[in-house]
C-alpha positions as CSV (number, residue, x, y, z in Angstrom):
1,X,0.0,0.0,0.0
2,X,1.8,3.0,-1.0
3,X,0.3,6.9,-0.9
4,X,1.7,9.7,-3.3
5,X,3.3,12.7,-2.1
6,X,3.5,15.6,-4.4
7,X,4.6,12.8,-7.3
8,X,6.7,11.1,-4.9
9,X,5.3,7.7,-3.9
10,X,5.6,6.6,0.1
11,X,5.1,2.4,0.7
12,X,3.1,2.3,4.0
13,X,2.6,-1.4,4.5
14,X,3.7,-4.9,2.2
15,X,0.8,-7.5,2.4
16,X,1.4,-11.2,1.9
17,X,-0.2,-14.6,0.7
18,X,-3.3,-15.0,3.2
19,X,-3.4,-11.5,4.7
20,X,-6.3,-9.4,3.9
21,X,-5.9,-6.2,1.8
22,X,-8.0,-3.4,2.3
23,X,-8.0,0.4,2.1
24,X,-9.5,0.4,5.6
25,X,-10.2,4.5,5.9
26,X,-11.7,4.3,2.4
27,X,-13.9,1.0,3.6
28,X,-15.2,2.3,7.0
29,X,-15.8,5.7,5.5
30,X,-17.4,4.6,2.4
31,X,-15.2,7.3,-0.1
32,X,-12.2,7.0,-2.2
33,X,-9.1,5.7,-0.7
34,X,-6.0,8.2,-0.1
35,X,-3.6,5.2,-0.5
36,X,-3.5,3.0,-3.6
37,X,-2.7,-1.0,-3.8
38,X,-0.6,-2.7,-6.2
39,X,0.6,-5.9,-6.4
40,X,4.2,-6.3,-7.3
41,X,3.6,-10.2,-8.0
42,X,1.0,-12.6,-9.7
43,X,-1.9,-12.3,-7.5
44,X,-5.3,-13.6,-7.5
45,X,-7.4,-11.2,-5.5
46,X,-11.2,-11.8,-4.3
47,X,-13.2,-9.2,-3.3
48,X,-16.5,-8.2,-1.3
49,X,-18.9,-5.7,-0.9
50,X,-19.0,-3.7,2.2
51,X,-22.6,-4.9,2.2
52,X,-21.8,-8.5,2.0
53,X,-18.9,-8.4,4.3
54,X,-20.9,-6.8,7.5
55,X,-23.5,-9.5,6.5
56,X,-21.2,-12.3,7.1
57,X,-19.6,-10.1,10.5
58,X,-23.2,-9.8,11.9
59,X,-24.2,-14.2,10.8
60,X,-20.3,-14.9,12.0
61,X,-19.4,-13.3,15.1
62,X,-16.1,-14.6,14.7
63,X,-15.2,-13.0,11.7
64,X,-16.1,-9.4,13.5
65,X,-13.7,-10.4,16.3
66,X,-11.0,-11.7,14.1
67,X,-11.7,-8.3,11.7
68,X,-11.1,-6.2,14.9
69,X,-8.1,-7.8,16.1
70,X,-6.5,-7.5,12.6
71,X,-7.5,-3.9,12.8
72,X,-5.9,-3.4,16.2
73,X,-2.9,-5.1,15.0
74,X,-2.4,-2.8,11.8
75,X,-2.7,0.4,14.3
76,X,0.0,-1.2,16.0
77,X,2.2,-1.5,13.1
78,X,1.0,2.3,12.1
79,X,2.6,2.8,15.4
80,X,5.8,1.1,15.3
81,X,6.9,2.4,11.8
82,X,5.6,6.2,13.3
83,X,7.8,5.6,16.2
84,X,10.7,4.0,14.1
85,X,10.7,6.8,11.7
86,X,11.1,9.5,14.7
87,X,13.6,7.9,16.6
88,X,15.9,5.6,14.3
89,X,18.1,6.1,12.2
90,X,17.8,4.7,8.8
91,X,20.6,1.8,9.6
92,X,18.2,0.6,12.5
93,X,15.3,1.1,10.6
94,X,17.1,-1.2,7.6
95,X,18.2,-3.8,10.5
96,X,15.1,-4.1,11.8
97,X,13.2,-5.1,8.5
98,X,15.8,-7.5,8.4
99,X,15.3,-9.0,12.0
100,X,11.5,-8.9,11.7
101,X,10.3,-9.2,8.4
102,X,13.0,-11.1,6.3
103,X,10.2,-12.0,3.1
104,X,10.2,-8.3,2.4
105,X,13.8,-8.1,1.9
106,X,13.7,-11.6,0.0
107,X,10.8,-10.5,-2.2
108,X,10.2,-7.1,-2.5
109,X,11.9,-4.1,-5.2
110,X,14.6,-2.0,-3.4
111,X,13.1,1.3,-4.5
112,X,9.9,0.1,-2.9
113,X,11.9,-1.2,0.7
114,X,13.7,2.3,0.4
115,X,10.4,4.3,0.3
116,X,9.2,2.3,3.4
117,X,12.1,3.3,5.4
118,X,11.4,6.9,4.6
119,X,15.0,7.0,2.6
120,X,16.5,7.3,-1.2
121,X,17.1,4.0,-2.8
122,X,21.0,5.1,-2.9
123,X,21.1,5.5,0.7
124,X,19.7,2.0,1.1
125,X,21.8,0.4,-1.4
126,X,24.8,2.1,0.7
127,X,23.5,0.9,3.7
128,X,23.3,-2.2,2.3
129,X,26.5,-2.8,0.8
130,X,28.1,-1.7,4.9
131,X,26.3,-4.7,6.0
């Protein structure tokens, strides 16, 4: 999920096989999205209506609580990468993508991981080529 800043594009968050995809102010608020999707790999995407999908929450209480804790855990990744931005550097930022989320470094673009970590893709590839 990447947003654009004045024709510079910022990755927010990298979604994997199983994990549901959704712009999730633009679904609760029913109006266009300020982030934008793309899949950087062959994909096969199903989607729902609003409408359907709060049918199956209210028949499947379940799904509600399992929607709300994947909600609460995506604020707390907001959270993290807020926090990581304001108080590391880009080296521990880099480091701990690597600790923590290996797949992306194994599977994603550089100039996509670069724009994640809030830095050039020369600065990565320098910080990369420290390691």
């Amino acid at each position: 999920m990447w947003y654009n800043a004045d024709g510079k594009d910022i990755t927010l968050q990298f979604f994997f096989e199983g994990q549901p995809v959704a712009s999730i102010d633009s679904f609760l608020g029913a109006e266009p999205s300020l982030f934008s999707i793309e899949s950087i790999e062959a994909s096969v995407i199903t989607s729902i209506t609003k409408e359907d999908f709060e049918w199956i929450q209210d028949v499947y209480p379940e799904v509600r609580k399992g929607m709300n804790e994947y909600l609460l855990r995506r604020f707390r990744n907001y959270a993290e990468l807020f926090l990581s931005r304001i108080k590391d550097s880009p080296r521990q930022r880099y480091d701990d993508l690597v600790k923590h989320h290996p797949e992306i470094i194994q599977r994603v673009p550089q100039h996509y991981i670069a724009t994640y970590l809030g830095i050039t893709p020369i600065s990565l590839s320098r910080i990369r080529n420290r390691r």
